[in-house]
MOPAC internal coordinates of N, CA, C and O (Angstrom, degrees):
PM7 1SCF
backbone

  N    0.0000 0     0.00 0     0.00 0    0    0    0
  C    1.4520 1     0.00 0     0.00 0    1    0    0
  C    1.5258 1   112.23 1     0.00 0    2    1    0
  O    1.2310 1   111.92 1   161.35 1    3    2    1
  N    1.1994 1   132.84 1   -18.65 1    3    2    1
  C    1.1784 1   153.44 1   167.06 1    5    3    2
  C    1.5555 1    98.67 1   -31.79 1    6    5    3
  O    1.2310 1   114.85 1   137.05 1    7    6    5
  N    1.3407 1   127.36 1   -42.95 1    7    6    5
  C    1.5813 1   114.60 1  -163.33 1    9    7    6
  C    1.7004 1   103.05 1   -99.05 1   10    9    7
  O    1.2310 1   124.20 1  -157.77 1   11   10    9
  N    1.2543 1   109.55 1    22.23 1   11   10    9
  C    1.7704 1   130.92 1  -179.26 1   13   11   10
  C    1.6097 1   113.58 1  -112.12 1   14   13   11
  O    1.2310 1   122.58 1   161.98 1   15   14   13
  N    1.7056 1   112.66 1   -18.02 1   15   14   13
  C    1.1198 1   119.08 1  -172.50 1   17   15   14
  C    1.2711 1   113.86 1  -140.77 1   18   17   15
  O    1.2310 1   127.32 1   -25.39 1   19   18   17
  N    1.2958 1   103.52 1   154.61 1   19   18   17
  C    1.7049 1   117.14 1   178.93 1   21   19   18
  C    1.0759 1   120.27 1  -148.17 1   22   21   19
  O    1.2310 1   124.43 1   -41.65 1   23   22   21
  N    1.5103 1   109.10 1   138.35 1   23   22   21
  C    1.7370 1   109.76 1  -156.09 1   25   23   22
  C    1.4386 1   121.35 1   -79.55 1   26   25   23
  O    1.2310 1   109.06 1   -46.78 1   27   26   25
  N    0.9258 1   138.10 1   133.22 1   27   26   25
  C    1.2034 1   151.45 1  -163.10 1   29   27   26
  C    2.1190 1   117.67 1   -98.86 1   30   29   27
  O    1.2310 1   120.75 1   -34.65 1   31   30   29
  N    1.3919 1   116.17 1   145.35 1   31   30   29
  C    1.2615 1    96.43 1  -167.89 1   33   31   30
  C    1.7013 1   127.86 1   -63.29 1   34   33   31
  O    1.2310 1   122.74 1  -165.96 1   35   34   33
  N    1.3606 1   112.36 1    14.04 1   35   34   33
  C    1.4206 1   121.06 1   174.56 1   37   35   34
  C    1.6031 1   112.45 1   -90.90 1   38   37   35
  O    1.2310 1   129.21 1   175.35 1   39   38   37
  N    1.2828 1    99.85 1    -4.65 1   39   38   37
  C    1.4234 1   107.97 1  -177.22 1   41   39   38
  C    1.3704 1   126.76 1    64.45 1   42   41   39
  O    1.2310 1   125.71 1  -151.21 1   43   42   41
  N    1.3619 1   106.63 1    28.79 1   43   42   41
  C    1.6640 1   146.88 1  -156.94 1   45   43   42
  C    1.5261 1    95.64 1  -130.21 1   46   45   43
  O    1.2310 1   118.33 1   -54.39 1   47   46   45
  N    1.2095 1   120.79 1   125.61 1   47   46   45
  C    1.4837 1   145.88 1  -177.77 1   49   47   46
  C    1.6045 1   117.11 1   -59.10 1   50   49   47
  O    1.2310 1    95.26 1   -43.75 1   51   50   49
  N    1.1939 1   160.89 1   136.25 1   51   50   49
  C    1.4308 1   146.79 1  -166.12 1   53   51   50
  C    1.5927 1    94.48 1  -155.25 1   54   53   51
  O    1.2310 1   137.19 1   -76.42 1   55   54   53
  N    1.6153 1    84.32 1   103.58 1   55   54   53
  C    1.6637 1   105.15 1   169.92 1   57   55   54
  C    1.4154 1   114.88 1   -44.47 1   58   57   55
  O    1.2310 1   119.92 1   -58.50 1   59   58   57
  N    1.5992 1   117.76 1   121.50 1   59   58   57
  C    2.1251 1   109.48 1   169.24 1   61   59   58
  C    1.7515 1    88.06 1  -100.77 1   62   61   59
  O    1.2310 1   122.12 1   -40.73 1   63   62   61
  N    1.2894 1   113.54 1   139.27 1   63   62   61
  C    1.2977 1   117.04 1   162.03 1   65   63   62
  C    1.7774 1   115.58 1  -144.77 1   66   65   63
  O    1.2310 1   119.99 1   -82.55 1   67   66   65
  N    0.9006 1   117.63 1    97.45 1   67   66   65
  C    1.3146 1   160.35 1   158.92 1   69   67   66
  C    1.7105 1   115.92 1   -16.36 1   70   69   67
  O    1.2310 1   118.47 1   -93.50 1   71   70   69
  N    1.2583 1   120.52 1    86.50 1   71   70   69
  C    1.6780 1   112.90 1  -175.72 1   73   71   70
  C    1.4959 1   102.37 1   -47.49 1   74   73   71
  O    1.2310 1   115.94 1   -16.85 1   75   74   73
  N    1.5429 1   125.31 1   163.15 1   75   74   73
  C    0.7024 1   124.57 1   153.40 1   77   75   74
  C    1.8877 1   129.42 1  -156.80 1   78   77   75
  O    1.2310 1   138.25 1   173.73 1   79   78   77
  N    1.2014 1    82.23 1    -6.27 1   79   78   77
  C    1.4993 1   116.64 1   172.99 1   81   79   78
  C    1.7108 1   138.29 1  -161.66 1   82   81   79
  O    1.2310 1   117.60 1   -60.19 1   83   82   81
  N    0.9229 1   122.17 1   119.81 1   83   82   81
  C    1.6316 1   125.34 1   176.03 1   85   83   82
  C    1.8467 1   118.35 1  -113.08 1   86   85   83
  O    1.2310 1   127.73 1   -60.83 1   87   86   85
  N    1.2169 1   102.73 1   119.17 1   87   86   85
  C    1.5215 1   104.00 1   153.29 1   89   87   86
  C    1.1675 1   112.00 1   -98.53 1   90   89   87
  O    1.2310 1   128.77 1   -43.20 1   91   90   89
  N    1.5897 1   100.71 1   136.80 1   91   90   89
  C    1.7026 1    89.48 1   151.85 1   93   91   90
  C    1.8287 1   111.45 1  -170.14 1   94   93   91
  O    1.2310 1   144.84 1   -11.63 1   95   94   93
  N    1.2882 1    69.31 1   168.37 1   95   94   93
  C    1.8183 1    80.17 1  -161.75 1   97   95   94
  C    1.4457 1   112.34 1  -108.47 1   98   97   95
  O    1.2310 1   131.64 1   -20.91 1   99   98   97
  N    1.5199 1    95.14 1   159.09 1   99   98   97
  C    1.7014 1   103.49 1  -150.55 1  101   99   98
  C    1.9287 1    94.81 1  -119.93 1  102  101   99
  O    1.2310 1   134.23 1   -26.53 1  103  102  101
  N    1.1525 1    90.08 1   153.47 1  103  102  101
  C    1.9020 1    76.29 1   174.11 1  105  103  102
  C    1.6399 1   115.92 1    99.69 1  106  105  103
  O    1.2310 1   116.00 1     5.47 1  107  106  105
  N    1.2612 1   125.21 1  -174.53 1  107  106  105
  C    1.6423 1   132.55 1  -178.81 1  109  107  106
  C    1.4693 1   112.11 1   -88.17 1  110  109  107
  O    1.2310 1   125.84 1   -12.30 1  111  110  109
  N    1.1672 1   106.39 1   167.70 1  111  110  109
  C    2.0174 1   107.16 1  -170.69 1  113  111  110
  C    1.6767 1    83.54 1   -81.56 1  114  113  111
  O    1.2310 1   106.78 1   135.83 1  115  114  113
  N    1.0578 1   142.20 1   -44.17 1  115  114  113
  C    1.8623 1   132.05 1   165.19 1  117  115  114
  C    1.3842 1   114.72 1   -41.42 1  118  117  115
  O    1.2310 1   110.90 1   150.17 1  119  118  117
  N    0.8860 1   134.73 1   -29.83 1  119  118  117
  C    1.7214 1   137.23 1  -165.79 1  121  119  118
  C    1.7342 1   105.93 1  -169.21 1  122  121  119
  O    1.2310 1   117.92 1    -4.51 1  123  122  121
  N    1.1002 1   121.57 1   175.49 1  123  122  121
  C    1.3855 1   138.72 1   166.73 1  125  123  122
  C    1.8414 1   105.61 1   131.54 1  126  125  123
  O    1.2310 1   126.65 1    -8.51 1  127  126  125
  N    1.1787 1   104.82 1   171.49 1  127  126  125
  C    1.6272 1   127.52 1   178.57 1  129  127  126
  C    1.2878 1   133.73 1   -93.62 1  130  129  127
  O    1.2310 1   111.87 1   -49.45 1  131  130  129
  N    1.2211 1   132.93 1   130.55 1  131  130  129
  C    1.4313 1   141.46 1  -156.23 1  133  131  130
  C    1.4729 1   114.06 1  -103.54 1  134  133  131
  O    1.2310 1   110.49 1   -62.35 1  135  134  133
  N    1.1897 1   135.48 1   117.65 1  135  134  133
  C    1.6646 1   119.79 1   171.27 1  137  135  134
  C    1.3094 1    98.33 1  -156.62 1  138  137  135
  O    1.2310 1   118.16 1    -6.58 1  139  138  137
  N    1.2114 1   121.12 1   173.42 1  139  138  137
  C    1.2235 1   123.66 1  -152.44 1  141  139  138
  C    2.1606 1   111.14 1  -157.18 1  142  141  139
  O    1.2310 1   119.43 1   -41.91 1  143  142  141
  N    1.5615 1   118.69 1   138.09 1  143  142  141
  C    1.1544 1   112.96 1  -158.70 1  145  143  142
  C    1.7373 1    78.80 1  -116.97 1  146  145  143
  O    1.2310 1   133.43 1   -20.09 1  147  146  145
  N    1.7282 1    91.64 1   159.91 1  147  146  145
  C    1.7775 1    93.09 1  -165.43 1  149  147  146
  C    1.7130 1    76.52 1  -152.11 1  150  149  147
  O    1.2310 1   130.22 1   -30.66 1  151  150  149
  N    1.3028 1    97.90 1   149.34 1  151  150  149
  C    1.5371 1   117.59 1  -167.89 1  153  151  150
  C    2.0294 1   108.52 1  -109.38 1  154  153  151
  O    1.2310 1   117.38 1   -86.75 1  155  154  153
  N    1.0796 1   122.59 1    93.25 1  155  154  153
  C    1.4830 1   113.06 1  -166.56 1  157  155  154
  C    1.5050 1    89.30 1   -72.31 1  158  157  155
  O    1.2310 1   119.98 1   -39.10 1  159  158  157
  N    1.9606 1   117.64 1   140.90 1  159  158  157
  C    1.1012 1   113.99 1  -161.82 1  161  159  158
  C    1.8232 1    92.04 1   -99.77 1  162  161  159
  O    1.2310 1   114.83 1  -178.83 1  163  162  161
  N    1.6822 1   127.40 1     1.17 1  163  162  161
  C    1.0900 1   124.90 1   135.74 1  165  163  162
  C    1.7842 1   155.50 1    -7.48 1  166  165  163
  O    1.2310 1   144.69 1    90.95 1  167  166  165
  N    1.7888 1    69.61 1   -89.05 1  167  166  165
  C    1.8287 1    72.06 1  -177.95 1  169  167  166
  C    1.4948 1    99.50 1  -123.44 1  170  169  167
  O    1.2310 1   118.36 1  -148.71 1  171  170  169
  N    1.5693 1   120.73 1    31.29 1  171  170  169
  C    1.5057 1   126.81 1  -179.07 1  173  171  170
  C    1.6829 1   127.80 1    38.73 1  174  173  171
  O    1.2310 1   132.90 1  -144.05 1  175  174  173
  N    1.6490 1    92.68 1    35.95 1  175  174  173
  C    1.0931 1   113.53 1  -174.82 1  177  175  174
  C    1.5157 1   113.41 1  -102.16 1  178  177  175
  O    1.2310 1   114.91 1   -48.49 1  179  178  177
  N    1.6922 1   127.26 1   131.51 1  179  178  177
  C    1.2514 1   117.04 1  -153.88 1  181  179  178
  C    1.6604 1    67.36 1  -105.52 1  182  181  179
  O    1.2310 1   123.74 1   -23.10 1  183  182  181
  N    2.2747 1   110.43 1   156.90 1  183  182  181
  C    1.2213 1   109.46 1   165.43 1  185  183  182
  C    1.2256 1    90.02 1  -152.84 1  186  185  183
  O    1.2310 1   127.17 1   -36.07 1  187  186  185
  N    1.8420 1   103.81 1   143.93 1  187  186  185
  C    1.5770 1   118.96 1  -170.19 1  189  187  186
  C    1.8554 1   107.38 1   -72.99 1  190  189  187
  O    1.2310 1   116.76 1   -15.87 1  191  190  189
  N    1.1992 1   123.77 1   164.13 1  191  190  189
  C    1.5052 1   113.18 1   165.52 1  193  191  190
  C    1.4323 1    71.65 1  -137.60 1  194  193  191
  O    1.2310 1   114.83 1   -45.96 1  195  194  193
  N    1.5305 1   127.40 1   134.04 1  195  194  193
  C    1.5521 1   134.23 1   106.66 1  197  195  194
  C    1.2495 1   117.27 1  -118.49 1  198  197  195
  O    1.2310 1   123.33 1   -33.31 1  199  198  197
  N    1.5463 1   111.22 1   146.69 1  199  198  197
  C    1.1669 1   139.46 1  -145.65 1  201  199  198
  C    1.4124 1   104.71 1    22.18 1  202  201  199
  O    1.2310 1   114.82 1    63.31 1  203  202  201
  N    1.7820 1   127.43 1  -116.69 1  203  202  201
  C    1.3497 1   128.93 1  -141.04 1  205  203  202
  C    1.5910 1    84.13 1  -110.72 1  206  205  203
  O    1.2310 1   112.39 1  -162.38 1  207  206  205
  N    1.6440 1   131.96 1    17.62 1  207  206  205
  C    1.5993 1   123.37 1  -173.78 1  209  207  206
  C    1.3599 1   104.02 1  -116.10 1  210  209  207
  O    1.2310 1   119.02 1   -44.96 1  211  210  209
  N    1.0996 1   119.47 1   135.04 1  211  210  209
  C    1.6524 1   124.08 1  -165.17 1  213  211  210
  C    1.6572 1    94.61 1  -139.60 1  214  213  211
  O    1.2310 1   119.94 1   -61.56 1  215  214  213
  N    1.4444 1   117.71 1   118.44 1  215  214  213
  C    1.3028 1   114.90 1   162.93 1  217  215  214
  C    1.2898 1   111.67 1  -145.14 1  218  217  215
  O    1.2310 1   117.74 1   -14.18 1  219  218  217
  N    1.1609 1   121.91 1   165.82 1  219  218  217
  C    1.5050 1   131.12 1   166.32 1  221  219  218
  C    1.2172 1   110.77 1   -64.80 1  222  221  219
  O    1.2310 1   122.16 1   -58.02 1  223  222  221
  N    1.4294 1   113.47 1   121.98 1  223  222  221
  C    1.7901 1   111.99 1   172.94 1  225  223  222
  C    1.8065 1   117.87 1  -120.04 1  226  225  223
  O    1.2310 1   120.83 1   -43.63 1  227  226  225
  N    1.1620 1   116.02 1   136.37 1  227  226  225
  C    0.9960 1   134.78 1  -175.53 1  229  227  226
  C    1.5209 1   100.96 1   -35.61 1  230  229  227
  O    1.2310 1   118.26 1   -60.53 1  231  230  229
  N    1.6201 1   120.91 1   119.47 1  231  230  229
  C    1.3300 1   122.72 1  -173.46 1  233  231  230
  C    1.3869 1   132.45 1   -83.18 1  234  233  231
  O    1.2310 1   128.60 1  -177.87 1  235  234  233
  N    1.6317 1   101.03 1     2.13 1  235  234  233
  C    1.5892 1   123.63 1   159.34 1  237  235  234
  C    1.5000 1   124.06 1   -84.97 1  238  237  235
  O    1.2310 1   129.82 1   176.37 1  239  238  237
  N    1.3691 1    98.68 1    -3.63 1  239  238  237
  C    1.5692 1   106.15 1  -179.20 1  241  239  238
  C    1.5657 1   107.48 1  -117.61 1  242  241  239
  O    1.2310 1   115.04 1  -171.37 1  243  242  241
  N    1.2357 1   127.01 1     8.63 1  243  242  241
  C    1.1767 1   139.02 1  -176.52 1  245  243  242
  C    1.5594 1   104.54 1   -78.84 1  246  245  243
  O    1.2310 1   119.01 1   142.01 1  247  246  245
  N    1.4894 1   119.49 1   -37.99 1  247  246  245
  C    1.3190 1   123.54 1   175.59 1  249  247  246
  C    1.5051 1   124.45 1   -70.76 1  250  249  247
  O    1.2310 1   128.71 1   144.15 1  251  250  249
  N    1.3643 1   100.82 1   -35.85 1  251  250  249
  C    1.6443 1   113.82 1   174.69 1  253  251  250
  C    1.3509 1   114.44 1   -75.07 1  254  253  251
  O    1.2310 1   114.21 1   145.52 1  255  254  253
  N    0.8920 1   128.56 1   -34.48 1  255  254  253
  C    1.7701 1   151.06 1   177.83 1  257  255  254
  C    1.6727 1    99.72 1   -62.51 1  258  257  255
  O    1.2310 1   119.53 1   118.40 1  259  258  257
  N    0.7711 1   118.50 1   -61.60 1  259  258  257
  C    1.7056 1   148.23 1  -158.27 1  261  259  258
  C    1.6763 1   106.55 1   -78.05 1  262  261  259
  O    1.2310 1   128.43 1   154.03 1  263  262  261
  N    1.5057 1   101.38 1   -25.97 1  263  262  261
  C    1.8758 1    92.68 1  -162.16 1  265  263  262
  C    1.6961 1   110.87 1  -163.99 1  266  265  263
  O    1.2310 1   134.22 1   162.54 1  267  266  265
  N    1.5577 1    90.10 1   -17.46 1  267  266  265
  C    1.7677 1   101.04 1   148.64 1  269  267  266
  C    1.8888 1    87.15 1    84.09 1  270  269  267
  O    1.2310 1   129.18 1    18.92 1  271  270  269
  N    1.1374 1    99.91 1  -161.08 1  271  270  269
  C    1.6852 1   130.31 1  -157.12 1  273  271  270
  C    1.6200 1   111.17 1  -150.09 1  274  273  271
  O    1.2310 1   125.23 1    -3.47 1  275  274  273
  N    1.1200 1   107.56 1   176.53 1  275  274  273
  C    1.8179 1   111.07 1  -170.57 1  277  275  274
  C    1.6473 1    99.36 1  -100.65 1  278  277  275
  O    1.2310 1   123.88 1   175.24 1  279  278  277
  N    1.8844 1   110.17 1    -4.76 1  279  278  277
  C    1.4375 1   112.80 1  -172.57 1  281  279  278
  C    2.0460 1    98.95 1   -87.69 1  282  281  279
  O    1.2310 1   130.88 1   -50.48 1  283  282  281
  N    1.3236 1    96.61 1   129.52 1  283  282  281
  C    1.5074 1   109.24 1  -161.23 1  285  283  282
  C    1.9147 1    97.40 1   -86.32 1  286  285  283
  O    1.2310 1   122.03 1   142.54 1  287  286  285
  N    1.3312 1   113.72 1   -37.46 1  287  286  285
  C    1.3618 1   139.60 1   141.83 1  289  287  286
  C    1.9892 1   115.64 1    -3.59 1  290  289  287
  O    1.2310 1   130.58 1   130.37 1  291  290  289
  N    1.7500 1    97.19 1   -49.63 1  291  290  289
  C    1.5763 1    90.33 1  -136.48 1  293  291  290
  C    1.5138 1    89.73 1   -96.55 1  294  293  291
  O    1.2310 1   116.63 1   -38.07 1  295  294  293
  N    1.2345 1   124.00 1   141.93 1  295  294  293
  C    1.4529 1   148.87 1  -154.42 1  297  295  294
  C    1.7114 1    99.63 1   -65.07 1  298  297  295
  O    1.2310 1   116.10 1   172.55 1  299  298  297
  N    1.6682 1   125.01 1    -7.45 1  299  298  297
  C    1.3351 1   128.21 1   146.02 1  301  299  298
  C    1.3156 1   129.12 1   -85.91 1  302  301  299
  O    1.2310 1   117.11 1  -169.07 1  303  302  301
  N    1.3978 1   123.10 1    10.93 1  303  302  301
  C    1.1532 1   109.73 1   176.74 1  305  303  302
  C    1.3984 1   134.22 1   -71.86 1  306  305  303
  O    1.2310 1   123.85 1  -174.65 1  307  306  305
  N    1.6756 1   110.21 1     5.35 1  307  306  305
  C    1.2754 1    90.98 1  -172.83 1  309  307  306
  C    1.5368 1    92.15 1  -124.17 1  310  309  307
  O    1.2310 1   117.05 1  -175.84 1  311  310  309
  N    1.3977 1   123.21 1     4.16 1  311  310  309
  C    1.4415 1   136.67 1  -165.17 1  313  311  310
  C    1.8815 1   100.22 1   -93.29 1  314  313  311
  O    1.2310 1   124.06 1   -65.97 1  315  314  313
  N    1.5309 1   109.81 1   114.03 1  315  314  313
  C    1.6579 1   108.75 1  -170.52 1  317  315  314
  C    1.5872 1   101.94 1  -127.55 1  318  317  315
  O    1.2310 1   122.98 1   -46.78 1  319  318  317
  N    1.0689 1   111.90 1   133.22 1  319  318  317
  C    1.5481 1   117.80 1   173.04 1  321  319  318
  C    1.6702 1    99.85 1   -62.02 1  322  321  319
  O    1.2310 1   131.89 1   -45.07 1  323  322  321
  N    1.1704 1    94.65 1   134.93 1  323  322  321
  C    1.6441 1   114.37 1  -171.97 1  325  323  322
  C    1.5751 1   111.89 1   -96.06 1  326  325  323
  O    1.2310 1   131.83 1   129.43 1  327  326  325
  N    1.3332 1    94.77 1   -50.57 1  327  326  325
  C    1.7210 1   114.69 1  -169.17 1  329  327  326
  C    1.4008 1   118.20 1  -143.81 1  330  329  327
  O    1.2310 1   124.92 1   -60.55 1  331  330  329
  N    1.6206 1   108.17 1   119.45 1  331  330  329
  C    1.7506 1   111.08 1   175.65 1  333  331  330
  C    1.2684 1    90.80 1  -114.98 1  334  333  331
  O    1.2310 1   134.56 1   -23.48 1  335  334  333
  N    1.6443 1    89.44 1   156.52 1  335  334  333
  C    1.3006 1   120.34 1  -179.91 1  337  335  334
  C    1.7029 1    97.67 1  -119.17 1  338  337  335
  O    1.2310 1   107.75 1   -32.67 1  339  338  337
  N    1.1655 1   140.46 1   147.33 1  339  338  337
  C    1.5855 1   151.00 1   164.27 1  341  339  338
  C    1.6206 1    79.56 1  -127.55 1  342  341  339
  O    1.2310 1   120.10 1   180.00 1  343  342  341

């Protein structure tokens, strides 16, 4: 784990952990939709897959998409990252 951490001036260890994947689902705990954002460790480009459509998505919108806003309004509000992967 050593190549995950770096020591800090307390001389106390400080976990780095690294996004690297999000599912998440959109909709009611009865129904809703699953898709998922994946980070190519390439060209540091995050890209959505739902169902059979795979594109590159703007990596400033990956956060709003993923974990929403305090605006009750915005067409993510009901869409919550379920599952990260580092």
């Amino acid at each position: 784990m050593n190549k995950y951490m770096i020591p800090n001036n307390d001389y106390k260890q400080k976990i780095i952990y690294n996004l690297k994947a999000i599912v998440i689902h959109g909709g009611k705990s009865e129904q809703g939709h699953y898709f998922s954002f994946i980070k190519d460790n390439v060209d540091n480009y995050w890209y959505k897959f739902n169902d059979e459509h795979v594109m590159k998505y703007d990596n400033n919108k990956v956060k709003i998409e993923a974990f929403g806003n305090n605006d009750n309004n915005n067409i993510y509000h009901e869409m919550k990252a379920y599952l990260l992967f580092y």
